[in-house]
C-alpha positions, 0 to 999 in steps of 0.5 A, a space after each residue: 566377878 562380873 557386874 550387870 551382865 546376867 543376860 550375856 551369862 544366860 545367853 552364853 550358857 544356852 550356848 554351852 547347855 546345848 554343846 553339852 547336848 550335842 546341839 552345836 551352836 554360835 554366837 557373835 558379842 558385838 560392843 565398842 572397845 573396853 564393853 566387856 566382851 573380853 571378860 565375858 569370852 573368860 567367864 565362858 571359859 570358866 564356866 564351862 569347866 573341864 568338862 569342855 574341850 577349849 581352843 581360843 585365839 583372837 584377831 591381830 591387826 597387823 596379820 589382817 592380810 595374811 590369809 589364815 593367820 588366825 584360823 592356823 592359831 585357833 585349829 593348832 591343837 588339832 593339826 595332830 588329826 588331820 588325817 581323819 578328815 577326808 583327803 581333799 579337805 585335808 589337802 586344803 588345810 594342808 596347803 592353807 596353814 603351809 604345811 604341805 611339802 608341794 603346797 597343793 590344795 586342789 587339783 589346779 595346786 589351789 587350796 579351795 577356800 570352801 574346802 578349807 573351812 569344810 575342813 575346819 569343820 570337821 576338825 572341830 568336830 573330830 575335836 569335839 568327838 569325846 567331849 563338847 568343844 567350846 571354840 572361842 574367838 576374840 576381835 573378829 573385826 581384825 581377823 582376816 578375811 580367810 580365816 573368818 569365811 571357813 570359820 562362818 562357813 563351818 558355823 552354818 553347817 554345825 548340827 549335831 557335834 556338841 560345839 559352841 563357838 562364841 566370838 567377839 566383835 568391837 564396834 564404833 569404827 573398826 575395821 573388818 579384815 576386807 576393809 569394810 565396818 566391824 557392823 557387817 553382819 555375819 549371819 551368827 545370832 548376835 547379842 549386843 554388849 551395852 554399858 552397864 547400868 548406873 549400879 552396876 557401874 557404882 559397884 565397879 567402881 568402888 571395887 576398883 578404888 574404894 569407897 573413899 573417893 569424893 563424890 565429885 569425882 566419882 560422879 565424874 568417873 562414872 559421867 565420863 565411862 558411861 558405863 563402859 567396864 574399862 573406862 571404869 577400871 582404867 580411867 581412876 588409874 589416869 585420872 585425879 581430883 585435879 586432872 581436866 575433864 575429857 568427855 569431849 573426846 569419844 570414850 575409845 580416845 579417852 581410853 587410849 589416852 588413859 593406857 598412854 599415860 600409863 606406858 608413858 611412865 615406863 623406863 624407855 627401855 620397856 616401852 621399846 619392847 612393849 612397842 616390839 610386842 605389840 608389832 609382832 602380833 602374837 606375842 611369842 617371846 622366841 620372837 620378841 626378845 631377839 627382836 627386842 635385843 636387836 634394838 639393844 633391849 633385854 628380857 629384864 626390861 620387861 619387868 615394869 610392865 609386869 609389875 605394874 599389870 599392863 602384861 603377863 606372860 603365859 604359859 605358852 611363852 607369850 606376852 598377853 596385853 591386859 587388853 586388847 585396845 592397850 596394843 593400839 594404845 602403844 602402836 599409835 603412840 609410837 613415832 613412825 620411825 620407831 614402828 619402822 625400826 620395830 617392824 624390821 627388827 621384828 622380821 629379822 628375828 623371824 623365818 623366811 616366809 610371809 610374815 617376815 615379808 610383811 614386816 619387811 614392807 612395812 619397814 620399807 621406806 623407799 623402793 625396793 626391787 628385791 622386797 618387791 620380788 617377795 611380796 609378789 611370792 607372797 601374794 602368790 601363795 596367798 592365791 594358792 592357799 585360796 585366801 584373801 590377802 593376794 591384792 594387798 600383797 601385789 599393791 604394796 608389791 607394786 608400790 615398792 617396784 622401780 621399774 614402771 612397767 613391773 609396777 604397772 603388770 603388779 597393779 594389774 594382778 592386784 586389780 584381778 585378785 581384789 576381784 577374785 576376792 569380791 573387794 569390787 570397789 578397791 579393783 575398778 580404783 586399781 584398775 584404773 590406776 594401771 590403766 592409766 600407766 599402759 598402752 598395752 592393749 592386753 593389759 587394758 583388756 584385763 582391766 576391763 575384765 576386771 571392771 565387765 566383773 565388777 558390773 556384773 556382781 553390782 547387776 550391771 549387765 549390759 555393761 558387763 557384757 559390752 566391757 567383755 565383748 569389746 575386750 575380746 575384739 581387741 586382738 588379743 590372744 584367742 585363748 583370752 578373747 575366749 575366756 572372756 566371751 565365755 564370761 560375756 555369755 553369763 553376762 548376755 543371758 541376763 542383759 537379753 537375746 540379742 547379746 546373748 545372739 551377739 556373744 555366740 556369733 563372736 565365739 563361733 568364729 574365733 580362731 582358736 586352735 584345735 588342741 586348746 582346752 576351750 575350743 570344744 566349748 566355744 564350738 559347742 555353744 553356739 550349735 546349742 543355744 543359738 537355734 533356740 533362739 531362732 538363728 540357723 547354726 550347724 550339727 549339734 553333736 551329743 555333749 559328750 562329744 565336747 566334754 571328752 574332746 575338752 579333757 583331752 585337751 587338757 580343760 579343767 573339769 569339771 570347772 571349765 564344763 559347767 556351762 555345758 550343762 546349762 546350753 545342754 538344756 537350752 535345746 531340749 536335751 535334758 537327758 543328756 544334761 541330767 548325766 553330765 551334771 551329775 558326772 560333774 557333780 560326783 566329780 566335783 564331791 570326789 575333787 572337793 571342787 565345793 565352788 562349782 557345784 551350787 551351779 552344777 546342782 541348778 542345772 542338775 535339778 532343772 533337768 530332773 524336774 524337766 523329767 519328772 523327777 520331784 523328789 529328785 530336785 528338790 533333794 539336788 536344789 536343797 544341798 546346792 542352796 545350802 552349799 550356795 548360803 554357805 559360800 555366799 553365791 547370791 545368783 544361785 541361793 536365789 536360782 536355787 530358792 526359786 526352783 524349789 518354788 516352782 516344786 512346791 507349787 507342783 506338790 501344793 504347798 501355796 504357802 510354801 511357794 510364796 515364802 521361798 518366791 519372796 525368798 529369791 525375790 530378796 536375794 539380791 547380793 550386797 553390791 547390786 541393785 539389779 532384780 534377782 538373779 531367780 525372778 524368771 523362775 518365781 513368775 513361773 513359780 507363781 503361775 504353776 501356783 495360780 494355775 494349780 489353784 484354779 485362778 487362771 487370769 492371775 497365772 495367764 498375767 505372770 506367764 504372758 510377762 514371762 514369755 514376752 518380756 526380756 527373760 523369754 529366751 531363759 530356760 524357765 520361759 521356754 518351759 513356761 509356754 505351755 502352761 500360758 497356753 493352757 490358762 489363756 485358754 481357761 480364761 477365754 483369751 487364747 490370742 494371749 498365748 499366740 505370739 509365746 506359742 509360734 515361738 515354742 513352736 520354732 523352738 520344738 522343732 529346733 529341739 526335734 525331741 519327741 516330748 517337745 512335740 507332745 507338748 506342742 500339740 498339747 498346745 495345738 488341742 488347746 487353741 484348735 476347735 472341737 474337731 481337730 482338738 481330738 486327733 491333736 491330743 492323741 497325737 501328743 500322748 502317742 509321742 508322750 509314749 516315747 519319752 519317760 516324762 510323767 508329769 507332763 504325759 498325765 498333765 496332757 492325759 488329764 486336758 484330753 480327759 476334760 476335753 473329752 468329758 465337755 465333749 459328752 464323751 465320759 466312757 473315753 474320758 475315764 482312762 485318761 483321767 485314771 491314768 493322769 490321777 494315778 500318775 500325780 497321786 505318785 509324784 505328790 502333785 496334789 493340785 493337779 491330783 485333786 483336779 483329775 480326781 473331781 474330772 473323773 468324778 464328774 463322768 460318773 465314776 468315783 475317784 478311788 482315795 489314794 492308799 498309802 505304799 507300804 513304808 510310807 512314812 509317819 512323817 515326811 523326811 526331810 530332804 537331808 534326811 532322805 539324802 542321808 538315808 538313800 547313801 546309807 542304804 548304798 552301804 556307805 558309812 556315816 564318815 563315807 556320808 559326810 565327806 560326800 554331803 559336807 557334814 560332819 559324821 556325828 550329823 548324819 548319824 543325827 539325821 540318821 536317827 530321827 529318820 528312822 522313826 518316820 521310817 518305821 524302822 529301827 536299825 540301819 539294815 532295814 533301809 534298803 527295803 524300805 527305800 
């Protein structure tokens, strides 16, 4: 019975009412040790009943660095269904958990880590298929790290499969599997678990000890526990009407000295197993008892722990601590040479793996080349199972090495791996250490790269960029110096111009041969970006030319491809981008390469909203920000959250636009104070706002400090001068747009693309006078006629329209203003429809409403939806749906059936007709 705990059972109920609903859901109990939430995760499971499906597993302390650890003990009931999931995932898990004979993941042998909980996210929906799954998870705060990225990343995409997934975290200074404190949030409803009340506490007491003790000391009982549910269970056990008070020491110390006590008076013998148990993490007694043996013990020394309530053996042969901090209790109470001796009988009573070679290094006490050897092995694995756990592996590697110059080479593959595993801080300390052992010049440039990366995230471009560039120059191998010039380029497009000028000028001559996998990139770049940016460079072939030359030489796609779609874009060439991007993008779904595609699905929905197509990029910019939250790429959820802005501006949704501009604005990341990745793209963001609504100084502002500020060479900025163009002439001021139009200018006729120069001379009409305004408007909408571009065509149609009309010439005005109204009536860009629609209004001719298109919706889909629905329509089933958008079937088939009433229709059949 719990006492005091009404809201947590109503909370953990809704949780349960909505899995039995089929609506999946989470939630995180956060409170200090011995608050309770051990005991609620029980009265959950008790209260959900057999009508539920239930898995549960916890964190270990010990198995913190060992990727997947607990992932594989909580998904084990469902390992016998892996082939229902789709290949790459299944491969994934495969690889994580070992269980695969070549140990593939992915393609490059690397189990994806967002692959991995993609996977588990199917897994718990396939466990959930026939009755709700309730999936529960205790000290998260010692889970590892690997583990609990797929678990969250699976907890953010649920929907509709009928799982609850309820987890428990201590607070009050533990430690996470990364390192950092228990607090960090995780991004699941919480709910915190307080003391209970003083009645509540009384009550427990005296449920506890009875009713006969004295007042004093029950008084003193419930003082010292302040209403912790432990401390009020345990304390009587250690405590007497003699015993000295300890409410000086912090409740966790007072419980661990309570449980002390408790083993203390346990034959020695017992407490050498209990100490060997708490050592082997899971409590499996095939493991402990050889273990146990080997240090002279029997499986009859277990009995007085039994007796006496501290363990229980369970059905599954393991022993189960009475709570968890009773294993801390035993673990830090033990001299170090008896956790040294238990550690390596506990490895030797384990298989050869990773397990045993942890426990082998913990036992360690002096170097050992051999061990180091394995660690290394270990830290591998770990690497190609893509979790955490890799830089730990190759310090204590490196830490246990003989040789100083191995040492050193492991430090240096710890420092790179504690980047790759975002632990910034613990890379540029590894670094330096390594550092500070070489003279090899490869080596140093390594570290750089590792510290140029640590920069980066924090926001520190500049520097980034001159860690790399120097790095480069150092005459290393070209195959390095390019990698890590392609890694500058990032850094350079947000440090300015001139590095960015300085990267290219570096990678156009490097020496590389014609047969290395990098070279088609590092000639292609700098033909595409540089005359954007005023500087001469030679021929630019088509991309595809670059991208097959890339293969061929063995380059890995579409990882290696991805800046390719964003210099495509760079001059212009926004066909040629919108088909590489969504090869890469089918190929990255196809090779469940998940990482790559928030940055894929960017350059995608860039390209699409360049040609017109809203609906498009914004369906693109959606599932790339919901696969960037769920991997934690802040640059792109805030790239992303910003051009679904910029299309809510172009539709009319003002409120819109300015939550998801305040949206991108916040999206920093956790390490770094620099401006958001996406603020380029909420200025114009805001501008297309401004502009749309008729308020032209406050978008002539943003689009001035957008195109002459230290983003001008972005992508947005260079789109931008058009509009600036057109508000600095709304508002009088046309000198404004001056300096950002000659640059355009160049820029046009660096790009020599047809709607480029329609654009230019839509700018020319703008700032020209009345009699050289005319022959400039006709000529854009001629070179408008060669380009499929709509929006932009009607937007020119709609100022040659007004134009004519200021100019007394409303019979002329009115085609062109039909034609721009009729266009944004199409695309839903309302501000700039009801504009036209009062231009041609004002020449005498009444603007027709729009009629809505048969099959129009009662209610708008929503981008999923319309995703979903647009697959189902091709013929693809709701398995074939899932795999492709990274849902579980039972989501689509949700999205599918609230899509149908908005359609009009009933059954699936029909959506090719009306889509």
């Amino acid at each position: 019975m719990l006492y005091g705990r009404e809201g947590e059972q109503a909370a953990v109920d809704g949780l349960l009412d909505g899995a039995r609903a089929s609506r999946s859901g989470a939630l995180l109990l956060r409170g200090e040790a011995g608050i309770g939430k051990t005991a609620l995760l029980d009265d959950a499971v008790a209260r959900a009943g057999e009508s539920f499906r239930v898995i549960r597993a916890a964190g270990v302390e010990y198995e913190a660095e060992l990727p997947y650890a607990g992932l594989s003990l909580l998904l084990a009931p469902g390992l016998d269904r892996l082939d229902v999931l789709p290949g790459p995932q299944r491969r994934a898990l495969e690889a994580a958990f070992g269980l695969s004979d070549d140990g593939r993941g992915g393609e490059d042998g690397r189990a994806d880590r967002l692959l991995v909980g993609l996977a588990t996210l199917g897994l718990l929906a396939e466990l959930a298929a026939d009755r709700p799954l309730l999936c529960v998870l205790d000290d998260v705060q010692w889970l590892d790290r690997a583990s609990l990225d797929a678990l969250l990343l699976a907890a953010r995409r649920l929907q509709a499969e009928g799982v609850a997934l309820l987890l428990a975290a201590r607070t009050g200074g533990a430690s996470g599997a990364d390192g950092g404190p228990a607090e960090r949030p995780l991004g699941l409803p919480e709910r915190r678990v307080t003391g209970l009340s003083e009645a509540d506490a009384a009550r427990l007491l005296a449920r506890r000890v009875g009713s006969d003790l004295p007042a004093a000391v029950r008084d003193r009982l419930l003082a010292e526990a302040a209403g912790n549910p432990l401390a009020l269970t345990e304390l009587p056990v250690a405590t007497g009407p003699q015993t000295p008070a300890t409410g000086g020491l912090p409740l966790t110390s007072r419980l661990l000295i309570a449980f002390h006590g408790q083993v203390t008076g346990l034959p020695a013998a017992t407490q050498t197993l209990l100490l060997v148990a708490a050592t082997e993490e899971s409590g499996a007694l095939d493991v402990v008892l050889p273990a146990a043996a080997a240090l002279g013990v029997t499986a009859e020394h277990l009995a007085p722990a039994e007796e006496s309530g501290l363990v229980a053996v369970t059905a599954e042969r393991r022993i189960a601590f009475r709570h968890p901090l009773l294993r801390s209790a035993i673990l830090q109470r033990a001299p170090h040479h008896q956790k040294v001796a238990a550690h390596r009988a506990v490895a030797g009573a384990l298989p050869d793996g990773d397990r045993r070679t942890w426990h082998l290094a913990l036992a360690a006490t002096a170097p050992d080349a051999d061990l180091a050897d394995a660690l290394e092995r270990t830290a591998v694995r770990a690497e190609r199972r893509g979790g955490h756990g890799g830089a730990a592996a190759y310090e204590r590697a490196a830490r246990l090495t003989p040789d100083r110059d191995a040492a050193t080479r492991r430090l240096v593959l710890a420092a790179e791996a504690a980047t790759e595993e975002g632990e910034l801080a613990r890379a540029e300390v590894l670094a330096d250490e390594a550092g500070g052992r070489t003279d090899d010049v490869l080596a140093h440039a390594l570290l750089d790269q590792v510290r140029a990366t640590a920069h980066f995230w924090r926001g520190g471009y500049p520097t980034a960029h001159r860690l790399l560039l120097d790095a480069a120059g150092t005459g290393i191998d070209p195959t390095y110096a390019a990698r890590m010039l392609l890694q500058a380029f990032h850094a350079a497009w947000y440090a300015g111009e001139e590095p960015v000028i300085a990267v290219l000028d570096r990678l156009a001559v490097l020496p590389l041969a014609d047969g290395d996998p990098l070279a088609p990139l590092a000639r292609h770049l700098p033909a595409a970006v540089l005359p954007a940016l005023g500087r001469p460079a030679g021929p630019l072939p088509p991309v595809r030319e670059a991208v097959e030359a890339a293969r061929r030489a063995g380059a890995e796609s579409p990882v290696d491809l991805v800046q390719l779609c964003g210099a495509t874009l760079v001059l212009g060439r926004d066909e040629e981008a919108v088909e590489l991007a969504a090869e890469l993008v089918a190929e990255a779904r196809a090779k469940g390469t998940v990482g790559v595609m928030p940055t894929l699905q960017f350059f995608l929905a860039e390209a699409e909203l360049f040609l017109g197509r809203h609906r498009d990029a914004e369906l693109t910019a959606t599932e790339g920000l919901g696969l960037a939250r769920d991997t934690g790429q802040h640059q792109w959820v805030s790239q992303l959250t910003a051009l679904l802005a910029c299309l809510a501006a172009l539709d009319g949704r003002t409120e819109r636009c300015a939550e998801l501009a305040a949206a991108s604005l916040a999206t920093t990341g956790p390490q770094t104070a620099a401006p958001a990745a996406g603020q380029a793209w909420v200025q114009w963001a805001l501008a297309l706002c401004d502009l749309g609504q008729g308020r032209a100084g406050d978008a002539a502002d943003r689009l001035h400090a957008l195109t002459t500020g230290p983003y001008r060479h972005h992508i947005s900025a260079t789109r931008a001068v058009p509009d600036l163009v057109e508000a600095a002439v709304r508002l009088g001021t046309p000198e404004r747009a001056a300096g950002p139009y000659e640059r355009f200018a160049r820029w046009t006729a660096a790009a020599d693309r047809p709607w480029a120069e329609a654009l230019r001379l839509r700018c020319q009409a703008l700032l020209a006078p009345d009699e050289l305004a005319g022959d400039a408007y006709r000529a854009a909408l001629a070179r408008h006629g060669t380009a499929h571009r709509p929006f932009e065509q009607a937007r020119t149609a709609l100022l040659h329209g007004e134009w004519l009309r200021r100019t007394r010439r409303r019979t002329d005005a009115r085609p062109h203003l039909r034609a721009a109204l009729e266009t944004f009536d199409r695309l839903g860009a309302h501000p700039w429809a009801a504009r036209a629609r009062t231009e041609l209004s004002a020449t005498g001719t009444p603007a027709p409403t729009p009629a809505a298109p048969t099959g129009t919706p009662q209610s708008p889909l929503t981008p999923q939806e319309l995703q979903i629905a647009r697959l189902a329509a091709q013929g693809l089933t709701n398995r074939d749906i899932a795999a492709q958008l990274f849902l579980s079937p039972r989501t689509v088939a949700h999205h599918l059936y609230k899509a149908y009433p908005k359609l009009n229709i009933t059954s699936r059949t029909e959506l090719t007709t009306v889509l």
